[in-house]
VORO-383463 format. One record per residue (C-alpha): residue in three letters; y, x, z. Coordinates in steps of 0.05 Angstrom, whole numbers, padded with zeros to 5 digits, always signed. Layout:
AlaYXZ ...
//
This chain:
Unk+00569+00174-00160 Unk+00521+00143-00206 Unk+00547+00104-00266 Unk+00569+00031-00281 Unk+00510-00021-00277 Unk+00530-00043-00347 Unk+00540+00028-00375 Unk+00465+00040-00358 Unk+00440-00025-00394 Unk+00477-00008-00458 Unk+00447+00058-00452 Unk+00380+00044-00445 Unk+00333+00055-00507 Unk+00298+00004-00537 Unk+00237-00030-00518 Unk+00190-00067-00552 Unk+00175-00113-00482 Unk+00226-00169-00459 Unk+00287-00147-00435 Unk+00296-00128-00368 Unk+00337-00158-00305 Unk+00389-00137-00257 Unk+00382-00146-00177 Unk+00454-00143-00150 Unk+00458-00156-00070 Unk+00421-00212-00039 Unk+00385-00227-00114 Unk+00326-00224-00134 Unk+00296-00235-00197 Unk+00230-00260-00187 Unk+00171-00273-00248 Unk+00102-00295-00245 Unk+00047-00242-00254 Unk-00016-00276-00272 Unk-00071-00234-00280 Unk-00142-00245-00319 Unk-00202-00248-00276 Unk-00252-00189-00311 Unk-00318-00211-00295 Unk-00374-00151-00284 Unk-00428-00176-00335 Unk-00502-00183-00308 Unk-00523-00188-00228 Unk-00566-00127-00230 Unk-00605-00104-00164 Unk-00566-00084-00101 Unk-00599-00049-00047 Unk-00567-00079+00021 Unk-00564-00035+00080 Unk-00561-00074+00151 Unk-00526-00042+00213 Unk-00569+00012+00235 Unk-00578+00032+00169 Unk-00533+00062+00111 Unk-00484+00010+00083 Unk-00488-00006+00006 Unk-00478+00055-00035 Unk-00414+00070-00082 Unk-00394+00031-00130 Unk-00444-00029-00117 Unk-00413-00100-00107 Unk-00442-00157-00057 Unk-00448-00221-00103 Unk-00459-00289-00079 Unk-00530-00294-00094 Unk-00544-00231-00043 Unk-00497-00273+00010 Unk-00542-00325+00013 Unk-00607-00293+00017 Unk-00580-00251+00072 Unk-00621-00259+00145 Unk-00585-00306+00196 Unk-00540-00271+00234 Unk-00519-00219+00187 Unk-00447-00215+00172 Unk-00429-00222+00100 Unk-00371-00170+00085 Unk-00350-00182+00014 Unk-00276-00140-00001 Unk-00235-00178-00051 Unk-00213-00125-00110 Unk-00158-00116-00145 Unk-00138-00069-00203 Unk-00138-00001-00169 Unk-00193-00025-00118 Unk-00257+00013-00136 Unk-00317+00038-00091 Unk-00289+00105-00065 Unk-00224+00073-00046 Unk-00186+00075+00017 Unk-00197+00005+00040 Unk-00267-00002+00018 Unk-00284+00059+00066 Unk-00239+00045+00116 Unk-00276-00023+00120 Unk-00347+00004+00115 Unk-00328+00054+00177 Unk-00298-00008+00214 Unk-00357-00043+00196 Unk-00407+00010+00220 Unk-00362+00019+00294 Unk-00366-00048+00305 Unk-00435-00052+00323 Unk-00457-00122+00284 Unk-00510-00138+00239 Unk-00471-00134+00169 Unk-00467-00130+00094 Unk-00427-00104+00055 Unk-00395-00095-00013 Unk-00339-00107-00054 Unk-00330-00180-00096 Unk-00357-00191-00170 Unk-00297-00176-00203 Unk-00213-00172-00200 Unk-00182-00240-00182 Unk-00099-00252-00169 Unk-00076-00251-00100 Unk-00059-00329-00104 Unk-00145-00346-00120 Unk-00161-00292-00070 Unk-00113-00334-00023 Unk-00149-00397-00041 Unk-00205-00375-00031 Unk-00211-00351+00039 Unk-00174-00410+00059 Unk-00222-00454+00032 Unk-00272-00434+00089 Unk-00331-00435+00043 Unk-00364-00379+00025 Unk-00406-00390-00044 Unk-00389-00448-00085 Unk-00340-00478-00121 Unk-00284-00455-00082 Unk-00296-00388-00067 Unk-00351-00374-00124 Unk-00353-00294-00111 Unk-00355-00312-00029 Unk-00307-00262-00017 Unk-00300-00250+00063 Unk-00244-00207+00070 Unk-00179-00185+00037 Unk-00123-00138+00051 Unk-00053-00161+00041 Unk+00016-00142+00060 Unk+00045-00175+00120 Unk+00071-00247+00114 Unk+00098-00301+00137 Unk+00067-00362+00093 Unk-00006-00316+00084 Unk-00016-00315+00159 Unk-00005-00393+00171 Unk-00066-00403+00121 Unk-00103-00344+00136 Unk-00127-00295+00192 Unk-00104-00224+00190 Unk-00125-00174+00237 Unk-00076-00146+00271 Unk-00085-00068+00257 Unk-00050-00040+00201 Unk-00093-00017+00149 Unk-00057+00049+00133 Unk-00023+00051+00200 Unk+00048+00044+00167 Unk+00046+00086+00114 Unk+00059+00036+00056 Unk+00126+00034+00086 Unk+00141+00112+00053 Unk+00177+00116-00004 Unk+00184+00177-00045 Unk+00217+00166-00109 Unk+00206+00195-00185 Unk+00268+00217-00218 Unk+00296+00256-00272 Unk+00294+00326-00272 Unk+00373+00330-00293 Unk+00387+00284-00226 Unk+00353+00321-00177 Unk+00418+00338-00139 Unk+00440+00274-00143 Unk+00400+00261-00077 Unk+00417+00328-00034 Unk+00467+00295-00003 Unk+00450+00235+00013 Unk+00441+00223+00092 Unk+00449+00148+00108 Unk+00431+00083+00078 Unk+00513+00071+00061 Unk+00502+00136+00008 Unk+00445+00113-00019 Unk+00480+00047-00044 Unk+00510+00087-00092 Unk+00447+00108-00132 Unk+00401+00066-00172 Unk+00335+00044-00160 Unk+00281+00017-00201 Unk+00232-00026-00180 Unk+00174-00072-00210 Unk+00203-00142-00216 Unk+00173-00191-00168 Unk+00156-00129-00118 Unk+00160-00146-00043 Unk+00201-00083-00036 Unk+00261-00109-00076 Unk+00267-00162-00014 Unk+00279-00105+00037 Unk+00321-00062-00016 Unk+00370-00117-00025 Unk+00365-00139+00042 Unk+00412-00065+00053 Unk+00446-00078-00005 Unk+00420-00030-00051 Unk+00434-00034-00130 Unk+00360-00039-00144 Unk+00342-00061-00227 Unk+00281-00090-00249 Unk+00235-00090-00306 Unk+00160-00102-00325 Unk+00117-00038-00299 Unk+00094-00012-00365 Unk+00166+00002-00379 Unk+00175+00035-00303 Unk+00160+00110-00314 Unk+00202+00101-00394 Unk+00255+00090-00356 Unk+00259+00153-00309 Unk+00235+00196-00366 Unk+00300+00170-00411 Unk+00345+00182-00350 Unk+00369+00112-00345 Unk+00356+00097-00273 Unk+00367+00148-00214 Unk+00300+00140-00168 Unk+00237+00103-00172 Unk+00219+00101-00102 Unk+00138+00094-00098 Unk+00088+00100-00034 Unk+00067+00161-00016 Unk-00005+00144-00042 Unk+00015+00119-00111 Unk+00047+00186-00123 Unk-00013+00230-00131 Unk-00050+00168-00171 Unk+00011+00158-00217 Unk+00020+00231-00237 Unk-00028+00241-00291 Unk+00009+00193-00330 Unk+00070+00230-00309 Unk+00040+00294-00340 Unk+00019+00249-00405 Unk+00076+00210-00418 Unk+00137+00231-00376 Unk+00143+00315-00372 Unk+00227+00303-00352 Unk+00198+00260-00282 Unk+00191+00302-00224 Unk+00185+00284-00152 Unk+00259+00285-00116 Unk+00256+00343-00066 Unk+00304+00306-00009 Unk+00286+00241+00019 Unk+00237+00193+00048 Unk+00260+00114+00049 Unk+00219+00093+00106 Unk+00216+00016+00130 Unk+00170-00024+00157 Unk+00111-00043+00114 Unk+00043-00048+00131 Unk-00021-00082+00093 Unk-00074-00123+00146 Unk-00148-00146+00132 Unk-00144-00214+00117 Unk-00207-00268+00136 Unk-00216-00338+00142 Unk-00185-00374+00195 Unk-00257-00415+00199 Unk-00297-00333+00207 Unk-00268-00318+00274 Unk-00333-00270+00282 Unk-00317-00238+00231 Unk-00252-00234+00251 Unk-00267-00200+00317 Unk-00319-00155+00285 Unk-00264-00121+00245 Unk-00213-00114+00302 Unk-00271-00085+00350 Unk-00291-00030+00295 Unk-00220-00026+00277 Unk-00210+00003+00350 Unk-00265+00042+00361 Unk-00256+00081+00293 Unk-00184+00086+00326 Unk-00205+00108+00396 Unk-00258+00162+00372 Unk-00221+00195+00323 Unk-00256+00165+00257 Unk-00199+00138+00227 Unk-00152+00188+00236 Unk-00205+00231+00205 Unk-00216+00184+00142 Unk-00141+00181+00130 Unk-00122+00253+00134 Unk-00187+00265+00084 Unk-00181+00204+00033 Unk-00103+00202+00030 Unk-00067+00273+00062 Unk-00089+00311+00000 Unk-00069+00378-00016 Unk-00039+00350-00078 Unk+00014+00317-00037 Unk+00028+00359+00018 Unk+00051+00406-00041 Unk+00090+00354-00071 Unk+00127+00328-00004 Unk+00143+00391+00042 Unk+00161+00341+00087 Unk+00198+00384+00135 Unk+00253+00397+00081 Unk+00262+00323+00072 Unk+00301+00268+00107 Unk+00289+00203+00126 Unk+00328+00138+00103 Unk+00307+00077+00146 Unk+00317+00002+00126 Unk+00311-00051+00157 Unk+00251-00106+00140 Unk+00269-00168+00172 Unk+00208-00202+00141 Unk+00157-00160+00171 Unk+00199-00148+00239 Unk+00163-00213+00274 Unk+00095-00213+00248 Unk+00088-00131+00267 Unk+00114-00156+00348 Unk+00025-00170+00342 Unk+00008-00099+00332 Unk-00012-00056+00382 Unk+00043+00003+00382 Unk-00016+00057+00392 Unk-00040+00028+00331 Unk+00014+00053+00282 Unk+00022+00124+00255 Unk+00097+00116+00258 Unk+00148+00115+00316 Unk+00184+00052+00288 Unk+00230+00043+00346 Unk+00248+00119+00337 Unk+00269+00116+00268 Unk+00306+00046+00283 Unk+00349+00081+00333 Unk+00358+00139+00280 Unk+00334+00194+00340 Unk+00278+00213+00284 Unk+00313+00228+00218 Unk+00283+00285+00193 Unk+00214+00306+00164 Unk+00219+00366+00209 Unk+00217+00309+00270 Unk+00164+00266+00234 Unk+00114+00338+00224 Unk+00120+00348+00315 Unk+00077+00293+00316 Unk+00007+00299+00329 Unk-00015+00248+00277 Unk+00027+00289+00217 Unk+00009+00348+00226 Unk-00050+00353+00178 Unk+00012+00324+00122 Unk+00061+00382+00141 Unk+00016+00435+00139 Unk+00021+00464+00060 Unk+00014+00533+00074 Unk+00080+00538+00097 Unk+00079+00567+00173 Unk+00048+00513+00225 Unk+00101+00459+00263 Unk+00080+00464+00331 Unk+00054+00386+00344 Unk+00081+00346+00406 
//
């Protein structure tokens, strides 16, 4: 059993940050995170590619300038950024392949520079694009599923990542690895732990199952697993492989904890205007084609199965934790079940528990297969 909640704040070292917060049960600390708009310097020359042609290359942005020069009829595309979006990331290329299935005249690139989610927000549900009110005339945004986001916006009912934000694998201590062999059911996992980032939409669903989940301001995060004050750090499966440099650098007593997956639902959507319904539909049409044809399925096993963490996983030796997300329960009834990667309903009922179960399915097997000998897929 882990220790007292007030044993590990007395034992924690010191920071030179503000102090940190506890979440017990149904509370949750919450804090503005305001974050300063960097602004690219100079406009430069970007080379647009219509449909029929290649789309912009890497690591060029679409600036409002270019939208309004474009011909009529083409379809601005302009991907709202934030800090780890970049050119060669997964939702850029997932939307340029969307784009290019959809079949309409188009445009794309990614906005000017990092804005907060709240001027993003703003911003497509001004309706303008250019101008005062949307300056960088961003198009398109992806967000996490929500409640309040999709009265003012549109979001396009596909998840982005087909459900895998909602995989947790957490960073712990190298002395507490054994901690988690035994833990089988959301009731044991009560008894450890967890960190989180405060103000994080996961520390809704955690305390939703009454976890014991503490909070503090990410650059003290990874400090705290290296010092052995907190038990897990559960993260998504793609921040793992991004995060561990700085787990090499700064943190050589984290390792990844060998046993479980916390899986709940948790899914980011594009985002549009509700006044750029074409726009709207161009996305969802690509969307499914890139589905239907096998495109996507190839672009995520490339840009996000790496061999990296297929090593780090061996999901078939891990088991599966589900909790519940009664947030996100309503707004995913809008998603076509073909559409996600994960048998939700399955792991709901607890008949899929198991990484062993989660590797039989077709869409996993590229994850599962490490070198270790091939799970035959169902």
């Amino acid at each position: 059993m882990t220790q007292p909640i007030a044993k590990a704040i007395d034992a924690e070292p010191p920071v030179q940050t503000a102090t940190t917060g506890w979440l017990r049960g149904r509370r949750t600390l919450l804090s503005a995170i305001t974050t300063a708009a960097v602004v690219m310097g100079g406009y430069g020359l970007i080379a647009l590619r219509l449909q029929g042609r290649e789309t912009i290359s890497e690591g060029d942005v679409l600036r409002a300038p270019q939208v309004r020069q474009l011909p009529a009829g083409t379809l601005p595309v302009v991907l709202a950024r934030d800090g780890g979006a970049a050119a060669n990331g997964f939702n850029y290329r997932l939307l340029r392949l969307v784009m290019q299935q959809s079949g309409v005249p188009h445009a794309i690139g990614l906005a000017a520079s990092i804005r907060p989610q709240d001027e993003v927000v703003e911003a497509l549900a001004s309706g303008s694009i250019g101008g005062n009110r949307n300056p960088e005339a961003i198009t398109v945004a992806m967000f996490g599923a929500g409640k309040t986001l999709s009265r003012r916006l549109h979001p396009v009912p596909i998840p982005v990542s087909g459900g895998l934000l909602g995989l947790r694998v957490g960073w712990m201590h190298r002395d507490r690895v054994p901690q988690t062999a035994s833990i089988r059911t959301p009731q044991q996992l009560r008894e450890v732990v967890l960190l989180q980032g405060v103000g994080w939409r996961d520390v809704n669903v955690l305390d939703h199952s009454g976890m014991r989940t503490y909070t503090t301001r990410p650059r003290e995060l990874m400090r705290l697993v290296h010092y052995n004050r907190v038990d897990l750090y559960p993260r998504g499966l793609t921040e793992l492989e991004r995060e561990y440099p700085e787990v090499l650098r700064d943190a050589n007593n984290v390792v990844v904890d060998p046993h479980l997956m916390i899986v709940y639902p948790f899914a980011g959507f594009f985002h549009v205007s509700r006044n750029n319904p074409k726009l709207a539909q161009a996305i969802d049409t690509g969307f499914r084609r890139a589905i239907a044809n096998g495109t996507y399925q190839q672009l995520l096993e490339q840009h996000l199965f790496t061999p990296w963490l297929k090593r780090q996983l061996d999901l078939p030796k891990r088991r599966l934790i589900y909790l519940p997300n009664p947030e996100a329960a309503q707004l995913f009834n809008d998603v076509d079940p073909a559409h996600w990667i994960l048998p939700w309903d399955q792991l709901e009922r607890g008949t899929l528990s198991t990484g062993y179960q989660l590797c039989r399915l077709r869409r996993w097997r590229m994850l599962c297969d490490s070198g270790r000998p091939k799970i035959r897929a169902s």
